[in-house]
Backbone as a chain_set.jsonl record, in Angstrom:
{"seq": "XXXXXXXXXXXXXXXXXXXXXXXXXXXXXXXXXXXXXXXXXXXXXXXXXXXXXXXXXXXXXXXXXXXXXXXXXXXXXXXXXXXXXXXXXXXXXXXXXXXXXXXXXXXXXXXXXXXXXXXXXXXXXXXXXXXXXXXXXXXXXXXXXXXXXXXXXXXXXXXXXXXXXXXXXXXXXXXXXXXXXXXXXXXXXXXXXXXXXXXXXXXXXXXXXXX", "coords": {"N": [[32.118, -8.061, 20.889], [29.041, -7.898, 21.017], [28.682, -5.7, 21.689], [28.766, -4.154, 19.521], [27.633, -5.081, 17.654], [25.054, -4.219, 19.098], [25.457, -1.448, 18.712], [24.929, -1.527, 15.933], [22.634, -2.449, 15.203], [20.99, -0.835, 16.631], [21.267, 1.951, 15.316], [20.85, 1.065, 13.018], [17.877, 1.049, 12.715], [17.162, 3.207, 13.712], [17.913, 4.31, 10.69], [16.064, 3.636, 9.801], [13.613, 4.512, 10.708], [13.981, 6.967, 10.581], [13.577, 7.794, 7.822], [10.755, 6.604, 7.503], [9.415, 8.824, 9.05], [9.755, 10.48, 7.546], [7.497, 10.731, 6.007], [5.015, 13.18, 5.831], [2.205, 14.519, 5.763], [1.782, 17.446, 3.675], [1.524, 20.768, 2.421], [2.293, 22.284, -0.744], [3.709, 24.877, -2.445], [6.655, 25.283, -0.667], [7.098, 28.213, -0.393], [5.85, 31.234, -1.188], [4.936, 34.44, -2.046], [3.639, 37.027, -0.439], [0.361, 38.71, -1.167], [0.423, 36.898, -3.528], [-1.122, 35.207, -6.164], [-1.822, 32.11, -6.031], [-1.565, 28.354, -6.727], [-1.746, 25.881, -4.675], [-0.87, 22.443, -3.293], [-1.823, 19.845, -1.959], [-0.815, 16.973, -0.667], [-0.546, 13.446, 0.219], [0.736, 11.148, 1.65], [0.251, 7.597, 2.492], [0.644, 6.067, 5.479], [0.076, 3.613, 6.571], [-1.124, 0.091, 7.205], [-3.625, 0.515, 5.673], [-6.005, 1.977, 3.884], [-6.024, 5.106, 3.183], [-8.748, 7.231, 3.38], [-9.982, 9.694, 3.902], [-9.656, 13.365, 4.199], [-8.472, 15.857, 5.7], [-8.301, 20.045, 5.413], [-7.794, 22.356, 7.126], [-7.773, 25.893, 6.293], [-5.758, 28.732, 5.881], [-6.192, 32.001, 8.038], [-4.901, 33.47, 6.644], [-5.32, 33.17, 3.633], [-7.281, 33.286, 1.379], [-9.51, 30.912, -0.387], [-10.585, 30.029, -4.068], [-10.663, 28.002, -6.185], [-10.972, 24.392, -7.228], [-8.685, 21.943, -7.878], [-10.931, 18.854, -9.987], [-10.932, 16.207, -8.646], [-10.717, 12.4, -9.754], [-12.659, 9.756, -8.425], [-12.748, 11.12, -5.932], [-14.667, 13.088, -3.437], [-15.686, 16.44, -2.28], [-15.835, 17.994, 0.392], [-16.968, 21.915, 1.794], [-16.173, 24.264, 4.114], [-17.645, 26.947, 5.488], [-17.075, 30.213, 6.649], [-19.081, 33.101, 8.572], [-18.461, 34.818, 6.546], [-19.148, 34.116, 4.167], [-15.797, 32.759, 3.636], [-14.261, 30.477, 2.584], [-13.239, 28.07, 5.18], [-12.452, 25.161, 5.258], [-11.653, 22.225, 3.896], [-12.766, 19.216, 2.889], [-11.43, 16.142, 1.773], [-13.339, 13.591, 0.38], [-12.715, 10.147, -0.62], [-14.883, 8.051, -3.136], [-13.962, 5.687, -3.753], [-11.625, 3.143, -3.631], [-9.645, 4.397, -1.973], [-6.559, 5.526, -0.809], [-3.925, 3.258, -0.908], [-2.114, 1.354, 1.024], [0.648, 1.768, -0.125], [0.375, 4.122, -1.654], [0.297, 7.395, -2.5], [-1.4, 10.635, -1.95], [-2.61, 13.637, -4.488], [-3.902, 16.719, -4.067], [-5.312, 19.172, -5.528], [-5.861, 22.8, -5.561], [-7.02, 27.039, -5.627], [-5.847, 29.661, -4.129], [-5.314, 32.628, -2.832], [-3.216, 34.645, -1.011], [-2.775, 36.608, 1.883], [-1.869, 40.027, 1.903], [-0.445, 40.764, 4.327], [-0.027, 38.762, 5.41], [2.796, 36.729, 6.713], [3.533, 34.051, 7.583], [1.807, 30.824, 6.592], [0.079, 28.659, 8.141], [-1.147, 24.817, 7.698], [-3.063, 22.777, 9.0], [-4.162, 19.532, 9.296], [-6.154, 16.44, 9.46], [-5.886, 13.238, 8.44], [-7.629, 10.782, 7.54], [-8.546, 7.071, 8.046], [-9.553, 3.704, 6.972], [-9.989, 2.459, 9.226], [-11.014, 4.236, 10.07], [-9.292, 5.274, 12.367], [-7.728, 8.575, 13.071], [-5.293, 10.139, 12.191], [-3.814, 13.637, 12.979], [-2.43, 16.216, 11.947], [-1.157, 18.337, 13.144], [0.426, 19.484, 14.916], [3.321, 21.181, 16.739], [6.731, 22.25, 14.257], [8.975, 20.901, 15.399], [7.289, 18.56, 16.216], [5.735, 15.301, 16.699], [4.329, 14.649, 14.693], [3.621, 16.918, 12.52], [2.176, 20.226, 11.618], [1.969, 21.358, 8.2], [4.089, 23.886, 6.93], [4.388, 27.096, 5.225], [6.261, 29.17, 3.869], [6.399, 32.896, 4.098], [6.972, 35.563, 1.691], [8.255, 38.808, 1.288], [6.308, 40.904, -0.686], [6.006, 41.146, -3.769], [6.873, 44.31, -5.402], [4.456, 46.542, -7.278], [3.326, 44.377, -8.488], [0.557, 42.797, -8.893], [-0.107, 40.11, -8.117], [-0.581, 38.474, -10.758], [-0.372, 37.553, -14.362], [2.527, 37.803, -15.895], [4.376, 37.924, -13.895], [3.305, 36.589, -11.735], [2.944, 33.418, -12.944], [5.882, 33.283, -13.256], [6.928, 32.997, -10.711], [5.125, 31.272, -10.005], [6.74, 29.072, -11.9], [9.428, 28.916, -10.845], [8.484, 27.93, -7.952], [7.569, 25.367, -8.938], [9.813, 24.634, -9.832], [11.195, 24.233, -7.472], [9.863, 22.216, -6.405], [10.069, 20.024, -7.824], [12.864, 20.186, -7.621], [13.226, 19.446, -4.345], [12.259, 17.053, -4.331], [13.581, 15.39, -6.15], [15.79, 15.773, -4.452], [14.817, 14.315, -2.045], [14.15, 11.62, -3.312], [17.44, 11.034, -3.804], [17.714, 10.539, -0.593], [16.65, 9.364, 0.251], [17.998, 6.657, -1.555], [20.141, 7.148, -0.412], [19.909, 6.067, 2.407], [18.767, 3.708, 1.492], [21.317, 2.745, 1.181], [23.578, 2.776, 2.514], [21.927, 1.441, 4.781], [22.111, -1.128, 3.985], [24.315, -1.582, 3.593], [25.075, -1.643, 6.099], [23.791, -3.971, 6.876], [25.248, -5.954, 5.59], [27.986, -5.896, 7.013], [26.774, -6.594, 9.269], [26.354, -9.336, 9.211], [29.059, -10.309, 7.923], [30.043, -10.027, 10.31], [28.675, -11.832, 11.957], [29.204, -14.55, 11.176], [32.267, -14.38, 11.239], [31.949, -14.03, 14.038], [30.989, -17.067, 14.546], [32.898, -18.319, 13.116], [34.989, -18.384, 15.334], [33.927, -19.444, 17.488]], "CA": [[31.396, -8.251, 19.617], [28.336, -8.465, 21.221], [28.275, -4.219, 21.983], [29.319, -3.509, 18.204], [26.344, -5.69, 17.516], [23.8, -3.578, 19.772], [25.331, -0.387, 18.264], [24.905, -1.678, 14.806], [21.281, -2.461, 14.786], [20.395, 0.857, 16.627], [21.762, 2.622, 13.84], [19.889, 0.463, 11.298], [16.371, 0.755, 13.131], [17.047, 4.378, 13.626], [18.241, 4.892, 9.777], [15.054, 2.933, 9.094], [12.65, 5.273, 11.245], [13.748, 8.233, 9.978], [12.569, 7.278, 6.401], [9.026, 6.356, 7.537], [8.998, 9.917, 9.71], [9.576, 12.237, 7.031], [6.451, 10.973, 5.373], [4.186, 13.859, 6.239], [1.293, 15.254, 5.02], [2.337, 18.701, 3.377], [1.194, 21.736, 1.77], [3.277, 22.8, -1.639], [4.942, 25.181, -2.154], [6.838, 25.748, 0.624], [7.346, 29.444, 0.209], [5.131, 32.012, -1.388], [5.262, 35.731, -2.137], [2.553, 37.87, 0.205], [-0.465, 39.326, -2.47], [0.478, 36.712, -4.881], [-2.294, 34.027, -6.205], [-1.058, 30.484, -6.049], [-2.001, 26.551, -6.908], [-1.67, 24.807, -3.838], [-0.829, 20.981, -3.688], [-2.303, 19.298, -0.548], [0.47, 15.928, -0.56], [-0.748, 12.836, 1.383], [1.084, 9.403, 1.688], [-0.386, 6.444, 3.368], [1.69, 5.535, 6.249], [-0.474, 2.595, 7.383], [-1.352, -0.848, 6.29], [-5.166, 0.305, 5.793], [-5.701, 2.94, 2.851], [-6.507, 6.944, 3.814], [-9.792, 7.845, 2.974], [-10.293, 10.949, 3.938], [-8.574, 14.136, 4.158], [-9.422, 17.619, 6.082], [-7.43, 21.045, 5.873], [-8.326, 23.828, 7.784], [-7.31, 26.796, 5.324], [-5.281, 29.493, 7.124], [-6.725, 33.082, 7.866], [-4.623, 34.213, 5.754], [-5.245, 32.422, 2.627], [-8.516, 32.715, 0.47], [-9.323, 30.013, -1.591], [-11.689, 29.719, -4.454], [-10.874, 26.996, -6.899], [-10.189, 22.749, -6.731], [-8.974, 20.981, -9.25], [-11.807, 17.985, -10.108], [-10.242, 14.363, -8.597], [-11.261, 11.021, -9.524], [-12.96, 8.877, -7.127], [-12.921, 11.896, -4.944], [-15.403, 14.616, -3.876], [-15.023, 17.271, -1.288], [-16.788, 19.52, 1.225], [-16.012, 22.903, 2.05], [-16.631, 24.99, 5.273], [-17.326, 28.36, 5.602], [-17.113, 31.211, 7.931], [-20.374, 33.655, 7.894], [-18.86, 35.805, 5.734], [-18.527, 32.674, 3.184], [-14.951, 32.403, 3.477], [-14.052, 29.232, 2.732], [-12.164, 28.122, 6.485], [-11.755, 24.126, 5.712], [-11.799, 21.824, 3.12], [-12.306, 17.796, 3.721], [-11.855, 15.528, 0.302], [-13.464, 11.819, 1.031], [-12.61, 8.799, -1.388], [-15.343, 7.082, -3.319], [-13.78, 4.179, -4.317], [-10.285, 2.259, -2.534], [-9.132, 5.246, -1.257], [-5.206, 5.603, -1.472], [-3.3, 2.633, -0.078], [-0.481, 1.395, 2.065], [1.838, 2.003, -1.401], [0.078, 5.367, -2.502], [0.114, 8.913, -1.92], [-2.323, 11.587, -3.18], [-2.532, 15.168, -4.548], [-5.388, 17.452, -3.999], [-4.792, 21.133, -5.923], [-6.751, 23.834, -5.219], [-6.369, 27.473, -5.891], [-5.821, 31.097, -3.741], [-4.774, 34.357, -2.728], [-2.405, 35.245, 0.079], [-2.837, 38.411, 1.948], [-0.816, 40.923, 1.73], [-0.499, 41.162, 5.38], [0.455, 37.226, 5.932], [3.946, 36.351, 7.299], [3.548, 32.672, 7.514], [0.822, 30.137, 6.818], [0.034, 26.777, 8.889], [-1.699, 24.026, 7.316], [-3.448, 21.771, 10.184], [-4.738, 18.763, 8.26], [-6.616, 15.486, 9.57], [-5.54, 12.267, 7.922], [-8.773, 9.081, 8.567], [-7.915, 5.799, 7.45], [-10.131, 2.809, 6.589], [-10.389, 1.358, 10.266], [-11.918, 4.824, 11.425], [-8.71, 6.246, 13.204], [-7.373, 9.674, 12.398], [-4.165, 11.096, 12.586], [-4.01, 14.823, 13.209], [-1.196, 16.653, 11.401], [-1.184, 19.815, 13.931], [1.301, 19.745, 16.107], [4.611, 22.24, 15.735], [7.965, 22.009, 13.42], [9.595, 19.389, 15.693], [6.525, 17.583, 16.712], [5.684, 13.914, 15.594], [2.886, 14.903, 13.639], [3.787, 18.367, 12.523], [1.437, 20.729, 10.347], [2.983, 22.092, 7.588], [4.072, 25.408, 7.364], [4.528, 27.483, 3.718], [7.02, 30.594, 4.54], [5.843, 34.108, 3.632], [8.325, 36.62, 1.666], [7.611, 40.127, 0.967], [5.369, 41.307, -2.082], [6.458, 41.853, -5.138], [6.14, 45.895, -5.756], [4.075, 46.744, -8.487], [2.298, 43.411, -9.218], [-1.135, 42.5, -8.212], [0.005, 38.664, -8.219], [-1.446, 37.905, -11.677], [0.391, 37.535, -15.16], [3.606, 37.363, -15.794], [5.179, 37.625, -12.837], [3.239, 35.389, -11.484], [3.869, 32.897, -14.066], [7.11, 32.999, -13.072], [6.536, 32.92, -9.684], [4.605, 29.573, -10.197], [7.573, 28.116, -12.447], [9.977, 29.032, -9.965], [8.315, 27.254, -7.371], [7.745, 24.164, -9.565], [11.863, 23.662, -9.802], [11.847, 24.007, -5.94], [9.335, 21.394, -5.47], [10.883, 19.012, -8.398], [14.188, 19.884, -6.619], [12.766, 18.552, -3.287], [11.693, 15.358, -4.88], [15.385, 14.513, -6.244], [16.695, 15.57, -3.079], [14.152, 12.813, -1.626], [15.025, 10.563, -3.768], [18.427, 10.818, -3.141], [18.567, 10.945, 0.004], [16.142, 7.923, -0.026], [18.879, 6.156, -2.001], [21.412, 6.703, 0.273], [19.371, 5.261, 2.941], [19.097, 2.145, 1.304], [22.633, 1.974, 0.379], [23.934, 2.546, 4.207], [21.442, 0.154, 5.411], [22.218, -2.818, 3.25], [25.873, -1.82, 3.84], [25.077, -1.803, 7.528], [23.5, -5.743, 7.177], [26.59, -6.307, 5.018], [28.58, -5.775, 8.299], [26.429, -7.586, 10.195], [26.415, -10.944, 8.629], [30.134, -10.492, 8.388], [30.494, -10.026, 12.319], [28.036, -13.017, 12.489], [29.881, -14.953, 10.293], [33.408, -13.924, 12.183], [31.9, -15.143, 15.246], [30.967, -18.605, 14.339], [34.183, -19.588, 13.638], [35.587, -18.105, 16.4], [33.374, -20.387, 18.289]], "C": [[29.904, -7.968, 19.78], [27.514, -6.623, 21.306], [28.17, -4.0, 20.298], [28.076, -4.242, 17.618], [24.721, -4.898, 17.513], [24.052, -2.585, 18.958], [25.288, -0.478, 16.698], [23.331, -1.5, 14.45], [20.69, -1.217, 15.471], [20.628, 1.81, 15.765], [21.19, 1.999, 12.966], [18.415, 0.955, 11.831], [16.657, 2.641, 13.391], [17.01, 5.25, 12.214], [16.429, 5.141, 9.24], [13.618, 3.828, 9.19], [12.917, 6.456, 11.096], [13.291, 8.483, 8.674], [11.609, 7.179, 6.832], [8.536, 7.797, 8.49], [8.829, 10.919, 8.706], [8.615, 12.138, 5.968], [5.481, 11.621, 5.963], [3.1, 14.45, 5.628], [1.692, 16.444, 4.709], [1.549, 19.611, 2.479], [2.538, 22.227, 0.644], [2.717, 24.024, -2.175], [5.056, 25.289, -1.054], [7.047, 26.746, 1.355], [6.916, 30.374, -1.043], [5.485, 33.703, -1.113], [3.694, 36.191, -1.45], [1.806, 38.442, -1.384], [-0.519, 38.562, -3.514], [-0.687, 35.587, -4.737], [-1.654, 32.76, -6.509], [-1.821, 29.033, -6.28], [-1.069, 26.019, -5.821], [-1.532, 23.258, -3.937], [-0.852, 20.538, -2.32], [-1.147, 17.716, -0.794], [-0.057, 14.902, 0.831], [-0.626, 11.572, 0.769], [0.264, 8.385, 2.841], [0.469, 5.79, 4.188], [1.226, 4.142, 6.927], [-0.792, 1.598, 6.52], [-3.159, -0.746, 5.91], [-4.878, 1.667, 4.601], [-6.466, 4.078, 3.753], [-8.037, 6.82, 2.67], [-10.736, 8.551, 3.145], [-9.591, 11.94, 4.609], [-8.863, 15.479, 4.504], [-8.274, 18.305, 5.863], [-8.144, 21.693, 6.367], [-7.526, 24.993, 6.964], [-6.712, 27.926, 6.28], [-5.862, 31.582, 6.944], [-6.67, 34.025, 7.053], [-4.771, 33.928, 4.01], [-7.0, 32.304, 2.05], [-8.689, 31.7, -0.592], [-10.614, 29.654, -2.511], [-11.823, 28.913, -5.568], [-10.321, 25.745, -6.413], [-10.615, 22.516, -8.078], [-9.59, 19.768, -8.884], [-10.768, 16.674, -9.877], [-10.635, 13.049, -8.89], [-11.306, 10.502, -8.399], [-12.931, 9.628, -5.681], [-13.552, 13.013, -4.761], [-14.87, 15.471, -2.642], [-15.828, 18.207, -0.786], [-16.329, 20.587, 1.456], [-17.277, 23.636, 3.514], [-16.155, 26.207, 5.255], [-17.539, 29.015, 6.642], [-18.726, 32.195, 7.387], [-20.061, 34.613, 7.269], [-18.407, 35.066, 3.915], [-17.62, 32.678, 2.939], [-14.968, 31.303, 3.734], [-12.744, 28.839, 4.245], [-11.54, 26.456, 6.38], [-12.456, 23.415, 4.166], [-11.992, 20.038, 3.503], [-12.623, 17.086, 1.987], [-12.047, 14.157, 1.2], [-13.244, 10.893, -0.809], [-14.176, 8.431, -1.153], [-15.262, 5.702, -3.91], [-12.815, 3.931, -2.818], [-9.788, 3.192, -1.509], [-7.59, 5.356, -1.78], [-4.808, 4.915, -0.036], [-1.983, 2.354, 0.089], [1.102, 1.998, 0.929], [1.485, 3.383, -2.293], [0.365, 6.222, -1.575], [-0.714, 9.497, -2.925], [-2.155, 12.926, -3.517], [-3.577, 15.495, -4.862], [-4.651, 19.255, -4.509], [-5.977, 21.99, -5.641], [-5.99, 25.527, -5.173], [-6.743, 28.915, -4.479], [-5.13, 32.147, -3.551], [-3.959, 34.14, -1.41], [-2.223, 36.304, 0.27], [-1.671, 38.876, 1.85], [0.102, 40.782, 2.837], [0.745, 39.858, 6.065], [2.377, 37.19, 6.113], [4.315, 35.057, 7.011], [2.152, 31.886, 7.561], [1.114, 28.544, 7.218], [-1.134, 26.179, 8.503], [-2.07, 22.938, 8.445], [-4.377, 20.927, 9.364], [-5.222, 17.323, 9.236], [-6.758, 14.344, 8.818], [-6.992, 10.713, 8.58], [-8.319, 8.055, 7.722], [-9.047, 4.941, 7.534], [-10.468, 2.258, 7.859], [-10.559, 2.603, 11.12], [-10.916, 5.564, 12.45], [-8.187, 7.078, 12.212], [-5.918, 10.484, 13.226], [-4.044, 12.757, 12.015], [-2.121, 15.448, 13.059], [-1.492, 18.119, 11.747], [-0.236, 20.109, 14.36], [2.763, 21.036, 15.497], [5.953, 21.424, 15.181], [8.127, 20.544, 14.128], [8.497, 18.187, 16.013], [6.473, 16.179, 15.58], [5.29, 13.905, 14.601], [3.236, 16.43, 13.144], [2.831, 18.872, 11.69], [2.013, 21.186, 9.517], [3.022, 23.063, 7.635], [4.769, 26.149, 5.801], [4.782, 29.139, 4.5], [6.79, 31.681, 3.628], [6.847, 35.27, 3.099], [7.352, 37.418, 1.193], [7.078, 40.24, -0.291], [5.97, 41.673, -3.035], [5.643, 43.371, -5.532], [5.726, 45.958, -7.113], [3.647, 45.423, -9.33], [1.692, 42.794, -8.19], [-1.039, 40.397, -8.237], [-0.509, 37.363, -9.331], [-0.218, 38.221, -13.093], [1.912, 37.129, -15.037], [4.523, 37.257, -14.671], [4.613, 36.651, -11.95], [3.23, 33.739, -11.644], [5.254, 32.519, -13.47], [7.237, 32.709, -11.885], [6.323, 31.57, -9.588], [5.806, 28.445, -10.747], [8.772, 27.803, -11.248], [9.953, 28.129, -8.737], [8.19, 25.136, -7.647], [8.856, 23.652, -9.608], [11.429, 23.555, -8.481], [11.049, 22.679, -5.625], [9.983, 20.37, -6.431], [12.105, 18.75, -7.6], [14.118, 19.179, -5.374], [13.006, 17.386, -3.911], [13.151, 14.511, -5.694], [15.867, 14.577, -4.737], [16.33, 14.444, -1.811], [14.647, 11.858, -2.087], [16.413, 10.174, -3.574], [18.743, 10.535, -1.93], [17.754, 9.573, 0.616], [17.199, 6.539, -0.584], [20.173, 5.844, -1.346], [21.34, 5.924, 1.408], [19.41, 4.601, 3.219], [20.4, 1.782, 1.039], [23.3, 1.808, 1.575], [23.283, 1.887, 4.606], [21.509, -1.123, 4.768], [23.823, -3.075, 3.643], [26.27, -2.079, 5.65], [24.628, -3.547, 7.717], [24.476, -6.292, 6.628], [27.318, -7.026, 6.528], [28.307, -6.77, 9.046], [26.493, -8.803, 9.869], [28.428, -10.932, 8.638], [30.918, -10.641, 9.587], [29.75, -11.129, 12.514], [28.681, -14.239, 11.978], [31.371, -15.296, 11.09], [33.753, -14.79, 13.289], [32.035, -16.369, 15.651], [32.135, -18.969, 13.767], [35.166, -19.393, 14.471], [35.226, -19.149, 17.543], [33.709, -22.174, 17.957]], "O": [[29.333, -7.766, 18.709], [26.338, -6.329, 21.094], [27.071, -3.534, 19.997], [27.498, -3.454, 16.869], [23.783, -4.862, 16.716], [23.107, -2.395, 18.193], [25.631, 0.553, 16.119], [22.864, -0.678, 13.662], [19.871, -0.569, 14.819], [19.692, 2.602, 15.649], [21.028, 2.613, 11.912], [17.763, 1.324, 10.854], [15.692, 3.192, 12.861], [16.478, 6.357, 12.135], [15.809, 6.056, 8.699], [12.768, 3.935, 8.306], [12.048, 7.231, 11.496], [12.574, 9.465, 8.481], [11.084, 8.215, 6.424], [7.325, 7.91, 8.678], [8.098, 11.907, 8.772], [8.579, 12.992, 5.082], [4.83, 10.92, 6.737], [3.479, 15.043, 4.618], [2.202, 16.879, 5.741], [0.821, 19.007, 1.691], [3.642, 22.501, 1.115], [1.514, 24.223, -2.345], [4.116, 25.394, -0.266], [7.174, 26.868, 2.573], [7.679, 30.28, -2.004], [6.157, 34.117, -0.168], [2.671, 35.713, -1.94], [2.426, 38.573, -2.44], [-1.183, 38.929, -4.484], [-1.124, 35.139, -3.677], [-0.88, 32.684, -7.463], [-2.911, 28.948, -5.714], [0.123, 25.762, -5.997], [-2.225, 22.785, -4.838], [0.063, 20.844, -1.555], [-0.546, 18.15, -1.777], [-0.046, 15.247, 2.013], [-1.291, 11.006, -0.098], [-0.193, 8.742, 3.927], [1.12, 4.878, 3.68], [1.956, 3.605, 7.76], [-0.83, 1.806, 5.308], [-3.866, -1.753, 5.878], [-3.788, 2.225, 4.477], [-7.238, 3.941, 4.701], [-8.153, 6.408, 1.516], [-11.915, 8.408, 2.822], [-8.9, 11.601, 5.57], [-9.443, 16.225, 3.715], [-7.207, 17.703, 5.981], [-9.33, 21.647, 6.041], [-6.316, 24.839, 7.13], [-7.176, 28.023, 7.416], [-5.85, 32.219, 5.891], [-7.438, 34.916, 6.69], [-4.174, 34.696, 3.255], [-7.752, 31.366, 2.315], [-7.996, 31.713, -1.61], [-11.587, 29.103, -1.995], [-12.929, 28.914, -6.108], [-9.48, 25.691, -5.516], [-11.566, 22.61, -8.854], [-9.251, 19.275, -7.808], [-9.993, 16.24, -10.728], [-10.982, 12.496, -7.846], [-10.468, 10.577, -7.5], [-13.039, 9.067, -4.591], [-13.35, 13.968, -5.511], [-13.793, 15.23, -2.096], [-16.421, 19.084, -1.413], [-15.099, 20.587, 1.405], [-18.484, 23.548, 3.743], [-15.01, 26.637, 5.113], [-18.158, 28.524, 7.586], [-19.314, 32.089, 6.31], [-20.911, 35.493, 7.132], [-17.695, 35.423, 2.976], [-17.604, 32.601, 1.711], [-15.466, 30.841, 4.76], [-11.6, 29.295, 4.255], [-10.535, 26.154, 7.025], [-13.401, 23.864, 3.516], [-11.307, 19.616, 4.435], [-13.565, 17.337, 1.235], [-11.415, 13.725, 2.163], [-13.711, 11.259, -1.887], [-14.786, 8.387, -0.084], [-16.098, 4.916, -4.357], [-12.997, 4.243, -1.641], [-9.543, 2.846, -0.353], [-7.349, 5.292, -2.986], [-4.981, 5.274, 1.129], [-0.992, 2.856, -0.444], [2.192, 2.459, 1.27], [2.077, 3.71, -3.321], [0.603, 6.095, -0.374], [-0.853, 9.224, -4.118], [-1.431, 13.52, -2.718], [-4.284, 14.931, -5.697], [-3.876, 20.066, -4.002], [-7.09, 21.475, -5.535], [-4.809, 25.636, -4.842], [-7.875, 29.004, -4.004], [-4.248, 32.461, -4.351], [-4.336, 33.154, -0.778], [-1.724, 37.104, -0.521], [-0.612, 38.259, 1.732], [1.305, 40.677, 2.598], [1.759, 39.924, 6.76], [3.021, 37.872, 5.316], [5.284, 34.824, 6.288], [1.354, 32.197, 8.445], [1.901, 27.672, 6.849], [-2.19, 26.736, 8.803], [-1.141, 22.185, 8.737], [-5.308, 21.467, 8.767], [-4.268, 17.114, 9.985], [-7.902, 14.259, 8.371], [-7.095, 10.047, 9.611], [-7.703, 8.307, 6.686], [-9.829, 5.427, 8.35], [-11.369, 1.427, 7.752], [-10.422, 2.58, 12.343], [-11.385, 6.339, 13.283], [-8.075, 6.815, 11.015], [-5.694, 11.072, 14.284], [-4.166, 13.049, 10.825], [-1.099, 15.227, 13.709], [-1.938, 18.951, 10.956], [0.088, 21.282, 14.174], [3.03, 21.508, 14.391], [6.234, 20.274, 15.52], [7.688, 19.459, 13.746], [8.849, 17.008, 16.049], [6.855, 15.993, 14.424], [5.718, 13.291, 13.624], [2.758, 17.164, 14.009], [2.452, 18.05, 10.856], [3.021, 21.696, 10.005], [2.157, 23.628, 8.304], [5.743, 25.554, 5.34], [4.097, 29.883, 5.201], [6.956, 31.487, 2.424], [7.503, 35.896, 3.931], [6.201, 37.18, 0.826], [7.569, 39.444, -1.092], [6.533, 42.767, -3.001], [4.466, 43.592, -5.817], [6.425, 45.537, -8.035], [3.62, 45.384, -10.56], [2.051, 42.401, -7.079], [-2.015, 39.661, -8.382], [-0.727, 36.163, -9.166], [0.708, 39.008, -12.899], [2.379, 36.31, -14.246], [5.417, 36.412, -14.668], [5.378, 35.868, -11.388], [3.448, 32.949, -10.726], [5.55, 31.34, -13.278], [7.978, 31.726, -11.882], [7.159, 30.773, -9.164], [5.911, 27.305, -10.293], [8.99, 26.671, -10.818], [10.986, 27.577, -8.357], [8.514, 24.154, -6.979], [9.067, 22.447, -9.471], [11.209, 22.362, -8.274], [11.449, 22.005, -4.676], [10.649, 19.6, -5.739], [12.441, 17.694, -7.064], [14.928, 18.263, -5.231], [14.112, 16.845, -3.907], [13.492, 13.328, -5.694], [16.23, 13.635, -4.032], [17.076, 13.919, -0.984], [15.5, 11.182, -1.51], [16.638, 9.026, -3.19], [19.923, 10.234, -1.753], [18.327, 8.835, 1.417], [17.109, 5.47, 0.021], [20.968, 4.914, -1.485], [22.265, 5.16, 1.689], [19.743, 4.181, 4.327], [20.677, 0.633, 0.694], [23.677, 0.659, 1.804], [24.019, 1.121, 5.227], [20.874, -2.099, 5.169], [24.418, -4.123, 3.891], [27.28, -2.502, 6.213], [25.117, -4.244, 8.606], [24.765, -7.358, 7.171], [27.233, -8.172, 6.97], [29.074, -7.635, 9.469], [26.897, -9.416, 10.857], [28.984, -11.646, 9.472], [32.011, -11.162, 9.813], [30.177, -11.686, 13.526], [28.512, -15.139, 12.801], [31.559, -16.437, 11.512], [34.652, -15.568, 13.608], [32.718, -16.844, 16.558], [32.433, -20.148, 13.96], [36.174, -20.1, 14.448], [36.04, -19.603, 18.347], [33.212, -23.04, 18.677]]}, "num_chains": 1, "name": "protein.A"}
């Protein structure tokens, strides 16, 4: 009883820690047409009991960017290269910041070269007590950066009007679709881990009057 026990709660504490892993800082969309112009969505949850308040990207070589949408309670620096490409962006909180129960979105807008394949988002997460987690590392890593996958160009459009338009809507289902498929899969989560303490109280239960 006592094994079926051990392998019960490793399976709960594992269900449990894969939910709090796949909160990552992210770049939306997740996949982009080469040449086309895009609205970016920078995506940052608060994984700690202290609120985030403040937020770097490093923009990727391939990726010009020359608008941000205006945030409450938040302003934002930008860093350039000397031929004033914008190379990094950092938004700071002037108020609470976004805590242990928030997440934020930062939009901003650009271009993707022609040329680009794949872009990596390397982002710096600071928190209220001064430490900073560094969202660099690769795919499998703890910390991963995100990564927004590169398909070929649409022939015969300059990445503006209607096709891009559509382009944009397109991507909007995929990221709504994400966000059910979160939710769901969030849902099931909780429904295997309550059904997993179910269990357990019944094997604890079991025991004692076995005893």
């Amino acid at each position: 009883m006592k094994k079926s026990l051990v392998v019960l709660l490793v399976l709960l504490f594992t269900i449990a820690g894969a939910g709090l892993a796949s909160a990552h800082v992210t770049v939306q969309p997740q996949e982009v047409a080469a040449g086309s112009y895009q609205v970016f969505t920078l995506r940052v949850p608060t994984e700690k009991d202290v609120a985030t308040t403040q937020v770097k990207i490093e923009v990727p070589a391939e990726v010009t960017v020359s608008r941000f949408e205006p945030k409450s309670d938040w302003t934002y620096d930008l860093e350039k290269d000397a031929d004033g490409k914008i190379v990094s962006v950092t938004w700071k909180s002037t108020g609470k910041g976004l805590s242990a129960t928030e997440f934020g979105q930062f939009l901003f807008q650009g271009k993707v070269a022609d040329e680009a394949k794949e872009l990596v988002w390397k982002s710096y997460q600071t928190y209220a007590d001064n430490s900073v987690v560094e969202w660099t590392g690769a795919a499998d890593a703890e910390k991963p950066a995100s990564v927004t996958t590169v398909t070929a160009k649409v022939e015969g459009s300059d990445g503006h009007g209607a096709a891009g338009s559509a382009s944009g809507a397109a991507h909007d289902d995929g990221d709504n679709g994400s966000d059910r498929d979160t939710l769901t899969l969030s849902l099931a989560i909780a429904g295997l881990a309550a059904g997993v303490l179910a269990l357990l109280v019944a094997l604890f239960r079991r025991g004692g009057k076995r005893a």
